[in-house]
Predicted model as a PDB file, atoms N, CA, C, CB and O in Angstrom, pLDDT in the B-factor column:
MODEL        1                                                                  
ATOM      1  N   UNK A   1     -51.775 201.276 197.757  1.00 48.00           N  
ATOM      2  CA  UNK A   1     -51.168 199.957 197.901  1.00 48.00           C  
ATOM      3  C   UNK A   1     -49.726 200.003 197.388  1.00 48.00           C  
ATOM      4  CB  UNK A   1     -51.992 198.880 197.136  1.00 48.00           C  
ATOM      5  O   UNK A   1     -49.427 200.280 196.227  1.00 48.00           O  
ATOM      6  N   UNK A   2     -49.040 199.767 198.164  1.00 52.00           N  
ATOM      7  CA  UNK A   2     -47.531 199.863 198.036  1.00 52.00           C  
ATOM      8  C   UNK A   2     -46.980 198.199 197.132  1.00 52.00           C  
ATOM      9  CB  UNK A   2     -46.799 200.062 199.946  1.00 52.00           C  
ATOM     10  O   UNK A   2     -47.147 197.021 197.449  1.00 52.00           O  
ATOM     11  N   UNK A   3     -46.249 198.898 195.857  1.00 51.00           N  
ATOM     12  CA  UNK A   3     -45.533 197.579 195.131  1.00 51.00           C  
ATOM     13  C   UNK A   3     -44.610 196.653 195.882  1.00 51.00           C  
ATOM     14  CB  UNK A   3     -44.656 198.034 193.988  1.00 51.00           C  
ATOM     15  O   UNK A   3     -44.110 196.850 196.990  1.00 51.00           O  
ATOM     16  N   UNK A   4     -44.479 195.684 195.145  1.00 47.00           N  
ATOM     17  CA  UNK A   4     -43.582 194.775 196.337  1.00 47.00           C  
ATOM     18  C   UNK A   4     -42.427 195.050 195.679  1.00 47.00           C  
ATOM     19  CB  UNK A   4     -43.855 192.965 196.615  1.00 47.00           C  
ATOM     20  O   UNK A   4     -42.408 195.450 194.515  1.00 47.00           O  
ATOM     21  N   UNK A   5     -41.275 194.826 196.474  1.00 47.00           N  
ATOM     22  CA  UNK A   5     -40.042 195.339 196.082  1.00 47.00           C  
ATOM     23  C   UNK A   5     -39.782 193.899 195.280  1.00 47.00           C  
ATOM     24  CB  UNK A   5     -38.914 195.893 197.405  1.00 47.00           C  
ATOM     25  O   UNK A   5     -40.344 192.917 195.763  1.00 47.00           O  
ATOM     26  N   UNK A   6     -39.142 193.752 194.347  1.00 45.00           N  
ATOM     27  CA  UNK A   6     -38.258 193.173 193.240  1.00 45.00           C  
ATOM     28  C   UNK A   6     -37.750 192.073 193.492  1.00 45.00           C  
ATOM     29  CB  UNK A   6     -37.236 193.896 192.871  1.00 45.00           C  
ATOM     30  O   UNK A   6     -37.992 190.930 193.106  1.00 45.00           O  
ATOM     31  N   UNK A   7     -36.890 192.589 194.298  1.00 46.00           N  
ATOM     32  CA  UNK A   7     -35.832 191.076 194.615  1.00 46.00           C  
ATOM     33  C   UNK A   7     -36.282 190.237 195.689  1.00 46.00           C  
ATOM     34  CB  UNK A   7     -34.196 191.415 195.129  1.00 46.00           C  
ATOM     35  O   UNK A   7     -35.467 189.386 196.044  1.00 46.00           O  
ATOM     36  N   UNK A   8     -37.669 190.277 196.452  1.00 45.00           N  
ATOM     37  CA  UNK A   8     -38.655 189.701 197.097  1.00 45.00           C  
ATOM     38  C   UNK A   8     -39.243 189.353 195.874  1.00 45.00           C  
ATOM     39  CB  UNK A   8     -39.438 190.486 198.122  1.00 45.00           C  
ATOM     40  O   UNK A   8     -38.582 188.426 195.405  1.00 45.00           O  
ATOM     41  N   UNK A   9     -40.134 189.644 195.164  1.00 47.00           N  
ATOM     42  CA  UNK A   9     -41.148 189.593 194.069  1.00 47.00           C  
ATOM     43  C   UNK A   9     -40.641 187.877 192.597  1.00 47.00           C  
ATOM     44  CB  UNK A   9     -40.949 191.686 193.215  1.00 47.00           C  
ATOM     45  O   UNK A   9     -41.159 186.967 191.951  1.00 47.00           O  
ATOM     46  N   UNK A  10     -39.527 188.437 192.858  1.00 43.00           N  
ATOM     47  CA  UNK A  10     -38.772 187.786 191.513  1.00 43.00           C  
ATOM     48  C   UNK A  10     -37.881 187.076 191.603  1.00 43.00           C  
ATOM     49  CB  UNK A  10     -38.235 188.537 190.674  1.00 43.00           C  
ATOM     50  O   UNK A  10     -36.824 187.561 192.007  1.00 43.00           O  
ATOM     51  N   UNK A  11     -37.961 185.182 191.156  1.00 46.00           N  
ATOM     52  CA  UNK A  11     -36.967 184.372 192.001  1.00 46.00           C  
ATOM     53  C   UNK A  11     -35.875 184.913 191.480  1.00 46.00           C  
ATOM     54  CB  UNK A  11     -36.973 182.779 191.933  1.00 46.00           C  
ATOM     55  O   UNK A  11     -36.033 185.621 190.485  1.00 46.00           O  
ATOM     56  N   UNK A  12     -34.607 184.730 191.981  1.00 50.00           N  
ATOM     57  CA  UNK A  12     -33.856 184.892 191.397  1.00 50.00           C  
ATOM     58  C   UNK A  12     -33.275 183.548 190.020  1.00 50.00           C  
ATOM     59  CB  UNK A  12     -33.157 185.307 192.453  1.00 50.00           C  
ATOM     60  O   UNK A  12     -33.439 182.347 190.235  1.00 50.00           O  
ATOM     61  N   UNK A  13     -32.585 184.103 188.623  1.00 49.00           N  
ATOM     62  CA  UNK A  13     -32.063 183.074 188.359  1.00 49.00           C  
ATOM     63  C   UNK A  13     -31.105 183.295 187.874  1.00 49.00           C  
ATOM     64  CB  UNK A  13     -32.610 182.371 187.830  1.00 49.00           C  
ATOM     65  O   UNK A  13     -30.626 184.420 187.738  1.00 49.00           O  
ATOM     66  N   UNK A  14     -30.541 182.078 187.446  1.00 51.00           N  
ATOM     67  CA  UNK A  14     -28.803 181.813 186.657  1.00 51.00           C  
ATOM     68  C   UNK A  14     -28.350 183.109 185.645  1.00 51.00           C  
ATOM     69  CB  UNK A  14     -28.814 180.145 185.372  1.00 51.00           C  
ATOM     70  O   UNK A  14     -29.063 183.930 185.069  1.00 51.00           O  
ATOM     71  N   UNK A  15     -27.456 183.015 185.660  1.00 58.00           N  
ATOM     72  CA  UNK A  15     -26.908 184.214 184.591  1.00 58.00           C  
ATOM     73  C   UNK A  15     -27.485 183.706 183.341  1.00 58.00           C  
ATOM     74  CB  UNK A  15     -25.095 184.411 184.419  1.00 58.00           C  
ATOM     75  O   UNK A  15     -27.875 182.539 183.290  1.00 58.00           O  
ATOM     76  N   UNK A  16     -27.580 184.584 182.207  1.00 62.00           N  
ATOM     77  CA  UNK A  16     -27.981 184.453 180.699  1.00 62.00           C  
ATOM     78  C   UNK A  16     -26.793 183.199 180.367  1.00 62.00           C  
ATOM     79  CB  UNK A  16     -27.773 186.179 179.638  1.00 62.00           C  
ATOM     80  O   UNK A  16     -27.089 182.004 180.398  1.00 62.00           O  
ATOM     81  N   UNK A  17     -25.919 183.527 180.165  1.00 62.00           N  
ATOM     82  CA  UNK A  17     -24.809 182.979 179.655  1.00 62.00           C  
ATOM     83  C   UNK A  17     -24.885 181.882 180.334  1.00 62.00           C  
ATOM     84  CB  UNK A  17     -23.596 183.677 179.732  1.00 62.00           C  
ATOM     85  O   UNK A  17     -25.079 181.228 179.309  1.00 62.00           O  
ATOM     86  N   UNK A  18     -24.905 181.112 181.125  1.00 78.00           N  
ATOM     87  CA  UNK A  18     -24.459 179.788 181.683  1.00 78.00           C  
ATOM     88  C   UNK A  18     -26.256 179.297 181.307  1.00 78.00           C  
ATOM     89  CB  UNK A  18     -23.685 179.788 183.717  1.00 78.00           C  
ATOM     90  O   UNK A  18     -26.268 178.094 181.571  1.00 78.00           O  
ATOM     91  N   UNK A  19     -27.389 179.616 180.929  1.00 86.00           N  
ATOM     92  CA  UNK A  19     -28.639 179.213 180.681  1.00 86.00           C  
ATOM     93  C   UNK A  19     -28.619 179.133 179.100  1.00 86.00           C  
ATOM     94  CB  UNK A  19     -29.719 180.182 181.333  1.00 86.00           C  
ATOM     95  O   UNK A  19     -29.516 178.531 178.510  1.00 86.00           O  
ATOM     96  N   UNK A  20     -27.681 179.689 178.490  1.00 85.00           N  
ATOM     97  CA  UNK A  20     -27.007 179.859 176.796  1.00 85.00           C  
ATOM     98  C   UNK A  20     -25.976 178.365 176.223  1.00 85.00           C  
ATOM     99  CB  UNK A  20     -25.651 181.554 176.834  1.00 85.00           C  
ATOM    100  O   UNK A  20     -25.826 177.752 175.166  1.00 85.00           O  
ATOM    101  N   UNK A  21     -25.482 178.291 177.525  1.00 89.00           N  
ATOM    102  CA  UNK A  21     -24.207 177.337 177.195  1.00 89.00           C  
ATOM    103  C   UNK A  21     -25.144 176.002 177.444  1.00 89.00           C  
ATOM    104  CB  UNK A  21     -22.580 177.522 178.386  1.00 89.00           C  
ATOM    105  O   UNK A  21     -25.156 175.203 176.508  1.00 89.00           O  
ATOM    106  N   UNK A  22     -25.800 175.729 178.414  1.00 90.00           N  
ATOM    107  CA  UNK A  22     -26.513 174.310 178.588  1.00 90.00           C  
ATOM    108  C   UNK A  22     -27.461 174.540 177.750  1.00 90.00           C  
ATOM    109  CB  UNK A  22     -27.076 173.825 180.020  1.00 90.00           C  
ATOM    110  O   UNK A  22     -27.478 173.338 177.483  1.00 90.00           O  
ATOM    111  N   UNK A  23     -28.388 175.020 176.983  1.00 89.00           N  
ATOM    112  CA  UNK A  23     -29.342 175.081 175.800  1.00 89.00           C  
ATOM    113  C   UNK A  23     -28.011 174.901 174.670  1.00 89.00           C  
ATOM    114  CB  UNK A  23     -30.439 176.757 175.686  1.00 89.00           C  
ATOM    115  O   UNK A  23     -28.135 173.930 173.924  1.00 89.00           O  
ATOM    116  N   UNK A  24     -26.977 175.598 174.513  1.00 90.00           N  
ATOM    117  CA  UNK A  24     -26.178 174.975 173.285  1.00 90.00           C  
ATOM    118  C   UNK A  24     -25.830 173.405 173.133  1.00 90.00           C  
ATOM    119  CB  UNK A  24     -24.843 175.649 173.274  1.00 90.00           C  
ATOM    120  O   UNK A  24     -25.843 172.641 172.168  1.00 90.00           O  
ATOM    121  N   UNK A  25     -25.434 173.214 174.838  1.00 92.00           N  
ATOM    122  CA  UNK A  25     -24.779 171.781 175.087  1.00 92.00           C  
ATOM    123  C   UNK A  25     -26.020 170.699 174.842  1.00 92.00           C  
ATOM    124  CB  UNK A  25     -24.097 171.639 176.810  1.00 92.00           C  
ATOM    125  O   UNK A  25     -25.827 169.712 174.132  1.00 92.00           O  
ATOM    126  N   UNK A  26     -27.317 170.947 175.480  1.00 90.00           N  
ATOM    127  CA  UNK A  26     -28.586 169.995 174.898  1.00 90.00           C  
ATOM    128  C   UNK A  26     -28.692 169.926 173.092  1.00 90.00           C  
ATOM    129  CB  UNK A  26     -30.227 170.791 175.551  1.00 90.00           C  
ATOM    130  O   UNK A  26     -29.121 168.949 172.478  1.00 90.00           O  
ATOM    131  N   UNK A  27     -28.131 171.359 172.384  1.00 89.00           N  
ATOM    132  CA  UNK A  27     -28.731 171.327 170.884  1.00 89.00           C  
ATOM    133  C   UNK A  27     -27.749 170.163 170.639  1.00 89.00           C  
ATOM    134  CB  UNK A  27     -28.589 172.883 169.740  1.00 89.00           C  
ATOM    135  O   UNK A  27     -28.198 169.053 170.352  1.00 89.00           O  
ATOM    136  N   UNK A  28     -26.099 170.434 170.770  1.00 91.00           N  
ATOM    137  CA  UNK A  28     -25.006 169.686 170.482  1.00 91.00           C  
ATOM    138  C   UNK A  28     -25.563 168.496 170.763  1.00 91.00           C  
ATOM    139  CB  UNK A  28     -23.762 169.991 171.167  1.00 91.00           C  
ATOM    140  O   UNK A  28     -24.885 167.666 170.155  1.00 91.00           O  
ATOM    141  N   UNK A  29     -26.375 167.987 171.316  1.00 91.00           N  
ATOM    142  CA  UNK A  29     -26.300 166.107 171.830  1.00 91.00           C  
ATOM    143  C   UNK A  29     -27.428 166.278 170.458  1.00 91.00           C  
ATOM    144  CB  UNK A  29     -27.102 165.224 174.092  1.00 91.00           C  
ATOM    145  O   UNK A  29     -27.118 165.941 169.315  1.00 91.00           O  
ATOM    146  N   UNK A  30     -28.393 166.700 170.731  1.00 90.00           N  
ATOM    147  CA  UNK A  30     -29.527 166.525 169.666  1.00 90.00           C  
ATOM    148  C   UNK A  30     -29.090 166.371 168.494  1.00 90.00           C  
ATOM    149  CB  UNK A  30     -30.431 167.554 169.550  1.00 90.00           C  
ATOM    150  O   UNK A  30     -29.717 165.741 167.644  1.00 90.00           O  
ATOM    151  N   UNK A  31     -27.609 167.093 168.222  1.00 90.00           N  
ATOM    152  CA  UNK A  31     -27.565 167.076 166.694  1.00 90.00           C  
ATOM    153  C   UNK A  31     -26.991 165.800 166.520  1.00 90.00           C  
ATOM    154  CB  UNK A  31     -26.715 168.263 165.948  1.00 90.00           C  
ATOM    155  O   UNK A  31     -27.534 165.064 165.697  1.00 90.00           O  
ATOM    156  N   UNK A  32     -25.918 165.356 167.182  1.00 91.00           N  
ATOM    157  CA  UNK A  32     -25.164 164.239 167.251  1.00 91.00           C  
ATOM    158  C   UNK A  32     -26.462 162.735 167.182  1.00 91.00           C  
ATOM    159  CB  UNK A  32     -24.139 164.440 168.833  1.00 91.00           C  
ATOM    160  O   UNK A  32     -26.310 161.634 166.654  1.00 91.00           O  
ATOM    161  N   UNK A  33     -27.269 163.107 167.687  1.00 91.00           N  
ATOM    162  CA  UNK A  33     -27.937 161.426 167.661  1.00 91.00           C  
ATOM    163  C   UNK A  33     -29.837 161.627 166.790  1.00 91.00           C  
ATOM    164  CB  UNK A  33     -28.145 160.673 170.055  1.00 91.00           C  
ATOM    165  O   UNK A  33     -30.875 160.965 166.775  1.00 91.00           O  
ATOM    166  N   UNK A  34     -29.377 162.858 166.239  1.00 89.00           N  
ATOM    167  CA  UNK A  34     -30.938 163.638 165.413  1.00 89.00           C  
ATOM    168  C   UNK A  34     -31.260 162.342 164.560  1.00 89.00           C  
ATOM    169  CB  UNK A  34     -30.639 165.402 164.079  1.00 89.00           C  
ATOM    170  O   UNK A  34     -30.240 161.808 164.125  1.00 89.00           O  
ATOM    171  N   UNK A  35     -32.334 161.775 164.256  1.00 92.00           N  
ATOM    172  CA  UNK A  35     -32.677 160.416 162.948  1.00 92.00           C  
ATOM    173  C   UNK A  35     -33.927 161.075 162.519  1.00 92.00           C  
ATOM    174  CB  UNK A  35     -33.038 158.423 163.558  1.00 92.00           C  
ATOM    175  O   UNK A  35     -34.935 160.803 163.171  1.00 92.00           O  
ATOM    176  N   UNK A  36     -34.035 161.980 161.429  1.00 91.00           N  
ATOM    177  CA  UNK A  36     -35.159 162.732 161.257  1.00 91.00           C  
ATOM    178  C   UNK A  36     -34.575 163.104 159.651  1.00 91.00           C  
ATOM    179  CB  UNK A  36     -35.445 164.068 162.526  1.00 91.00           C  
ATOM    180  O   UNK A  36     -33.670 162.555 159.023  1.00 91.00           O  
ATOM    181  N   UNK A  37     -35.369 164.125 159.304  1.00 93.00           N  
ATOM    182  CA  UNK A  37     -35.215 164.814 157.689  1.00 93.00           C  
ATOM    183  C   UNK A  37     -33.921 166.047 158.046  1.00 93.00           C  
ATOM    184  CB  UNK A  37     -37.132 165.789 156.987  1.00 93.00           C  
ATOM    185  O   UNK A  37     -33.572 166.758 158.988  1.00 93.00           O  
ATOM    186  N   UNK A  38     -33.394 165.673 156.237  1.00 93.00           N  
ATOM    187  CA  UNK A  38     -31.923 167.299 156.585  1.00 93.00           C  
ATOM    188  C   UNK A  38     -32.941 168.034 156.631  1.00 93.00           C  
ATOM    189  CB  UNK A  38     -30.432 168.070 155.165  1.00 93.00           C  
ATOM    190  O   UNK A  38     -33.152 167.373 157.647  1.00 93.00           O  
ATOM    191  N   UNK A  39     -33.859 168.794 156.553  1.00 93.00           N  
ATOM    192  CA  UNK A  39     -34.265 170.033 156.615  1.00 93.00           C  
ATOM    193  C   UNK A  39     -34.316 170.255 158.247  1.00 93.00           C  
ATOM    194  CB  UNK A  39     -35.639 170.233 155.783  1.00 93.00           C  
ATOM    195  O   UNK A  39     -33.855 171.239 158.824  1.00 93.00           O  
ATOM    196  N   UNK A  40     -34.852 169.338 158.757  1.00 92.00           N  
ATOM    197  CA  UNK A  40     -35.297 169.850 160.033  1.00 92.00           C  
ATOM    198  C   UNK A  40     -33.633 169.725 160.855  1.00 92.00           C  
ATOM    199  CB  UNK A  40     -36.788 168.759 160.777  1.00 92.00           C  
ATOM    200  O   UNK A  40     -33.554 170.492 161.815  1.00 92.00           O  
ATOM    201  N   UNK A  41     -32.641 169.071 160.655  1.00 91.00           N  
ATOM    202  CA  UNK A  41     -31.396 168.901 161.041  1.00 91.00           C  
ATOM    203  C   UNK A  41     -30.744 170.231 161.096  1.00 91.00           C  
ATOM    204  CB  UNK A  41     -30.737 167.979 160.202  1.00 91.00           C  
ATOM    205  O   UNK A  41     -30.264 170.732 162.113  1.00 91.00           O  
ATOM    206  N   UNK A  42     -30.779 171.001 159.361  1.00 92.00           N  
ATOM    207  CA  UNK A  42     -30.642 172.038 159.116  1.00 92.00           C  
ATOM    208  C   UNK A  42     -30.796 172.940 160.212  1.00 92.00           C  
ATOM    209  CB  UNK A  42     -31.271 172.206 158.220  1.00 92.00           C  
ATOM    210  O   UNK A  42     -29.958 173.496 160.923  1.00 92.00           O  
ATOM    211  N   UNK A  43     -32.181 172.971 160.197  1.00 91.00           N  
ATOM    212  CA  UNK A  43     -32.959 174.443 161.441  1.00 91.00           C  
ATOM    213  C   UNK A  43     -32.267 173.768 162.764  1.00 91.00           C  
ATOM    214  CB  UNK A  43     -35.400 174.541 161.720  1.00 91.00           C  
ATOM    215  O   UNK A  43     -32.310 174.676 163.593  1.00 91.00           O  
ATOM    216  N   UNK A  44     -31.724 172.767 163.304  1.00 90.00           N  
ATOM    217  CA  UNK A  44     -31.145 172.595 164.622  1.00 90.00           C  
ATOM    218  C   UNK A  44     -29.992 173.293 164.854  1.00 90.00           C  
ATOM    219  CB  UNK A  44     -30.880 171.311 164.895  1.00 90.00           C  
ATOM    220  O   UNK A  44     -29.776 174.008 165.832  1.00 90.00           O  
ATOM    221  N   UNK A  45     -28.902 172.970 163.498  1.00 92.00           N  
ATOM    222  CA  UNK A  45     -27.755 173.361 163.161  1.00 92.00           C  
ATOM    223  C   UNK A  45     -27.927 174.753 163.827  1.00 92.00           C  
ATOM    224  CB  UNK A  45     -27.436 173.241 161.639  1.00 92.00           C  
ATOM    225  O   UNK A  45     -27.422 175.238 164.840  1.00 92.00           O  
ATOM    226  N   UNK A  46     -28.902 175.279 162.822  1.00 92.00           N  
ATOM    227  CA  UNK A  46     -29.485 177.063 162.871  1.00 92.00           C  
ATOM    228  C   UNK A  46     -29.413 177.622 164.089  1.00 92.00           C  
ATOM    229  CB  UNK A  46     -31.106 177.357 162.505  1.00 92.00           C  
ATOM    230  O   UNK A  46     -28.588 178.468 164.437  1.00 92.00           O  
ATOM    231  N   UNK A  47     -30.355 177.110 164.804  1.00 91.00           N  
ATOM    232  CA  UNK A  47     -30.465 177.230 166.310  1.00 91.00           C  
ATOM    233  C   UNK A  47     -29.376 177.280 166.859  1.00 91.00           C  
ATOM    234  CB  UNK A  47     -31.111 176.280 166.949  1.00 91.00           C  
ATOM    235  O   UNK A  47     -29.125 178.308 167.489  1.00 91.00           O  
ATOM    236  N   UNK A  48     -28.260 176.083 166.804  1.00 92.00           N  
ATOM    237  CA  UNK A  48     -26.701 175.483 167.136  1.00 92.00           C  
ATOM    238  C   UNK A  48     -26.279 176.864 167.044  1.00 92.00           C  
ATOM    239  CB  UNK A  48     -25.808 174.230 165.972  1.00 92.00           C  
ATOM    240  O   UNK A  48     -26.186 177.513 168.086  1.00 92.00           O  
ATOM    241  N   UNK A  49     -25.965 177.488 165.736  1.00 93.00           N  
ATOM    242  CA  UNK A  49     -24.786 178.471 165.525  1.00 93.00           C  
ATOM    243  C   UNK A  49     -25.778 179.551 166.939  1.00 93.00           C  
ATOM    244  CB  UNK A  49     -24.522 179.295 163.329  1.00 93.00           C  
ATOM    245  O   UNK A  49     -25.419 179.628 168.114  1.00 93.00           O  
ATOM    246  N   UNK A  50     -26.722 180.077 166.474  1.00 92.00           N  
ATOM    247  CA  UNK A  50     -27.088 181.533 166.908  1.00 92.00           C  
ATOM    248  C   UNK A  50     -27.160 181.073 168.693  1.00 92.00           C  
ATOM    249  CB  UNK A  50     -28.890 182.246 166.030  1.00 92.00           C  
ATOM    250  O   UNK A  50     -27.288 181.942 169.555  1.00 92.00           O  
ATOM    251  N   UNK A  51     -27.070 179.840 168.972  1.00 90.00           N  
ATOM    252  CA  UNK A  51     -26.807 180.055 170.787  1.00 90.00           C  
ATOM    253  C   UNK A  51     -25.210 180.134 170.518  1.00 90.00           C  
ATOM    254  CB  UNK A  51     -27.403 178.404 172.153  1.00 90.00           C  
ATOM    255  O   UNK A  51     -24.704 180.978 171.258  1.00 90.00           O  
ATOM    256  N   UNK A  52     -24.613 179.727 169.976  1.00 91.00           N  
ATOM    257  CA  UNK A  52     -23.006 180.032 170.273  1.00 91.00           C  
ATOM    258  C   UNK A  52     -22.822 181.315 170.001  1.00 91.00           C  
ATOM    259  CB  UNK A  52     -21.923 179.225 169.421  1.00 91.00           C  
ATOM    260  O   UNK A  52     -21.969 181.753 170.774  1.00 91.00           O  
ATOM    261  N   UNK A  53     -23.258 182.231 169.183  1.00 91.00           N  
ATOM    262  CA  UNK A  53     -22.625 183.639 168.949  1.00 91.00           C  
ATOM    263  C   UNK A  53     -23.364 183.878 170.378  1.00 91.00           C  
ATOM    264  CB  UNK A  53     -23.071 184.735 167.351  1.00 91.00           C  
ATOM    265  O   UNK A  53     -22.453 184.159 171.157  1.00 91.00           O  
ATOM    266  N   UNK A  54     -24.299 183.889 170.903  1.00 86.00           N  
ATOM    267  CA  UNK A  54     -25.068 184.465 172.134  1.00 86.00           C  
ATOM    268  C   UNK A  54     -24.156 184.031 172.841  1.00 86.00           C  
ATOM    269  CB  UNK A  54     -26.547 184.055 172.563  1.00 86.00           C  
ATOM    270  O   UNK A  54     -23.667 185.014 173.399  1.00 86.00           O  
ATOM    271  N   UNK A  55     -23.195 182.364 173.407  1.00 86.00           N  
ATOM    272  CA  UNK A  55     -22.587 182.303 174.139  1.00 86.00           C  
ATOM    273  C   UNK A  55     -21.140 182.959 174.402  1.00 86.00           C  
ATOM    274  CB  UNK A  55     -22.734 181.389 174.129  1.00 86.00           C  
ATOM    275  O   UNK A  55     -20.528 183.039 175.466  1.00 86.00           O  
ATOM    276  N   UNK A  56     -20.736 183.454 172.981  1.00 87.00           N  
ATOM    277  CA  UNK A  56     -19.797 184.065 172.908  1.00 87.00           C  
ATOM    278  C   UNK A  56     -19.689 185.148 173.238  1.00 87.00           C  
ATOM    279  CB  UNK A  56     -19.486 184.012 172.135  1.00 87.00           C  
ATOM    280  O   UNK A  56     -18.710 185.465 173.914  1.00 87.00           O  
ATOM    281  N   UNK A  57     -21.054 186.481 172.727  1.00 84.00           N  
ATOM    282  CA  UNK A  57     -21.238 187.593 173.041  1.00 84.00           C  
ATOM    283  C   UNK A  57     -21.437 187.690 174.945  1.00 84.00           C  
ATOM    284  CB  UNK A  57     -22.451 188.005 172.073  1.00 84.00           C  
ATOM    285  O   UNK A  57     -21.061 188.681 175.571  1.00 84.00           O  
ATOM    286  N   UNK A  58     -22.047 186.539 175.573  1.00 79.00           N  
ATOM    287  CA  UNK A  58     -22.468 186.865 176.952  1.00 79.00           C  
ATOM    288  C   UNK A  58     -21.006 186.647 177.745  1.00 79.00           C  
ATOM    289  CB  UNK A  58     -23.823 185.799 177.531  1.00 79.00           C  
ATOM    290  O   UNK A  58     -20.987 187.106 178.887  1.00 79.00           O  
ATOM    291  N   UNK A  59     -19.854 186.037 177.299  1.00 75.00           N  
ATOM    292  CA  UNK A  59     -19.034 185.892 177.374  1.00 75.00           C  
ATOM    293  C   UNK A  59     -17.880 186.916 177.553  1.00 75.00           C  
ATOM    294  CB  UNK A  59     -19.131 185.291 176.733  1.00 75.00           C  
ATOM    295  O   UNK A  59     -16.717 186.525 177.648  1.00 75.00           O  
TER     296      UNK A  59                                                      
ENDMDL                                                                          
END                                                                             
């Protein structure tokens, strides 16, 4: 039984980087209107920085 070739097999999708920048741009709104505990604000922040070095590095 012969494999199916790849780029049939597998949708294609968006680059890393532009799927990096709109997950940063959703954290950015979240942080701006967050009404919850600093701790959990904190870990958003967290999240915040490490998609921007990713957006920077895919960059």
């Amino acid at each position: 039984m012969q494999k199916p070739d790849l780029d049939i097999a597998m949708p294609r999708r968006a680059p890393l980087g532009r799927s990096f920048e709109e997950t940063l741009r959703l954290c950015q709104e979240a942080t701006k209107t967050f009404r919850g505990s600093e701790e959990t604000l904190k870990c958003i922040q967290q999240v915040e920085e490490c998609l921007r070095r990713l957006v920077d590095e895919t960059n």
